[in-house]
N, C-alpha and C positions, 0 to 999 in steps of 0.2 A: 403245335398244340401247347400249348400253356394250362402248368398245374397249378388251380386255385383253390387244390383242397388244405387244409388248416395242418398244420403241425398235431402230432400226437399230444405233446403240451397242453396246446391251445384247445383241443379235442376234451381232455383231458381235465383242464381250470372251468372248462363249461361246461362238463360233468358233475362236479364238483359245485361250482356254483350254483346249478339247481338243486343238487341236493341239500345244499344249505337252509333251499327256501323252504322245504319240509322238517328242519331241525335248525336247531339256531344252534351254529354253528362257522364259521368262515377262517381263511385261510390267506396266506400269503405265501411269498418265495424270495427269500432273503441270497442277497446276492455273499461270499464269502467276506465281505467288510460287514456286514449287516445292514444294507441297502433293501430296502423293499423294492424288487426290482417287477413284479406280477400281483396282484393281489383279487379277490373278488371283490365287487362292490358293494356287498355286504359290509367286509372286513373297515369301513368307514365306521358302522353302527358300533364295532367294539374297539375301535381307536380312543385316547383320549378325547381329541376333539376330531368330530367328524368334518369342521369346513376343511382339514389339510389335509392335500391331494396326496394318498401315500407312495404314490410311486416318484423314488429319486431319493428320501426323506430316511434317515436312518431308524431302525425298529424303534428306539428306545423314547427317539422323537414322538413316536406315535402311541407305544403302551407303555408308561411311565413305569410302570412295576416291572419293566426288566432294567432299567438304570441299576447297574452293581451285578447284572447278572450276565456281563456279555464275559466273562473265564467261562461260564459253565457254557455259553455257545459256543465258545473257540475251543473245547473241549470234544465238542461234537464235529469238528470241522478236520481237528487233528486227527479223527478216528481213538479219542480216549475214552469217550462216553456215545451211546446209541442215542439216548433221549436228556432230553432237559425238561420239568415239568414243576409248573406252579400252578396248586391245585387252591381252590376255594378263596381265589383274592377278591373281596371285596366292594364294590365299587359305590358309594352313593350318585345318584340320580342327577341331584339337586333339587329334587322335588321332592325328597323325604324317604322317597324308596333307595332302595339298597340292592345292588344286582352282584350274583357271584360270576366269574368265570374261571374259567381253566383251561391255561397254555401248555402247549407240547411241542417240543422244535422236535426235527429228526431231519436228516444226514436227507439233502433234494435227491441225491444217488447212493445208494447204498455203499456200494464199490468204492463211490469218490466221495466219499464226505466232505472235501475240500473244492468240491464245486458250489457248494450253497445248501442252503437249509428250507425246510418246509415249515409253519408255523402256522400252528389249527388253534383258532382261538373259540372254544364252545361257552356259552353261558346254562350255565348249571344253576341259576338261579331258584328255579322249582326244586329239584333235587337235593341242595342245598339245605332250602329253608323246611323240606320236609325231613332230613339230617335232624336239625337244630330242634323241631318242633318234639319226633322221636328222643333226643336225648334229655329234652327238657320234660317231657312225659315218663322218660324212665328215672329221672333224678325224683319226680313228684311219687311217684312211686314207691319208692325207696324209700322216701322222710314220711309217706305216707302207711307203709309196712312197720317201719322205727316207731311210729305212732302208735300202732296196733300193738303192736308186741308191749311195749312198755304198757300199753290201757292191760292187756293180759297179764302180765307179771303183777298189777298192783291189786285185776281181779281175782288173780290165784291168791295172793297175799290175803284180800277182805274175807275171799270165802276160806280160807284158814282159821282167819281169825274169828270166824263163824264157828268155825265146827267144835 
């Protein structure tokens, strides 16, 4: 009898890969050189460019914004760091819109950090721009209070000069 059921893994990247498709979110598995060695095929959509095939392809080939960042994954591989995480990077469209995401590598086995790395790449894009929107409503606020208060200082001043 021959066993054709799937690897825990593979059980495992197709778990995961549905759950992407209710959150935007996707993932890879970085071999210990940083070879994208698994990925879901989502994980195209938050590539640089999505025509290149990521599997074979080193990470850095694929999300530009970790170029300069592979100390802090080989930091994770030695067991000297749990996670490595770049939050709120930026991305234009080319059609004018502007998308955020946010990276997290972490140790593919806990125990063995130096078997390879796990890499969730989520777009925080809503989140984000509702961040930006909130601080930009609290800065208006504020020069809007500065407003108030000074118009009160100058009516406490008239009605003095009244009395």
């Amino acid at each position: 009898m021959t066993n054709h059921s799937p690897s825990f893994g593979t059980l495992m990247l197709r778990v995961l890969e549905y759950l992407s498709l209710e959150r935007s979110f996707t993932l890879a598995v970085l071999s210990p050189d940083l070879i994208v060695v698994e990925s879901t095929e989502k994980f195209r959509d938050f590539q640089g460019d999505p025509s290149i095939v990521p599997i074979g392809k080193h990470v850095s080939e694929l999300i530009w914004e970790l170029v300069g960042s592979e100390s802090g994954l080989k930091e994770i591989l030695d067991g000297k760091a749990e996670i490595f995480s770049l939050e709120n990077i930026n991305r234009d469209t080319g059609n004018g819109s502007i998308h955020y995401l946010s990276l997290k590598v972490i140790p593919l086995i806990m125990e063995r950090p130096e078997d390879g790395l796990l890499l969730f790449v989520e777009d925080t894009t809503y989140t984000s721009m509702l961040e930006q929107q909130l601080i930009q409503d609290r800065n208006e606020l504020r020069l809007t209070k500065s407003s108030l208060s000074k118009a009160n200082e100058e009516l406490l001043k008239l009605n003095s000069l009244k009395s």
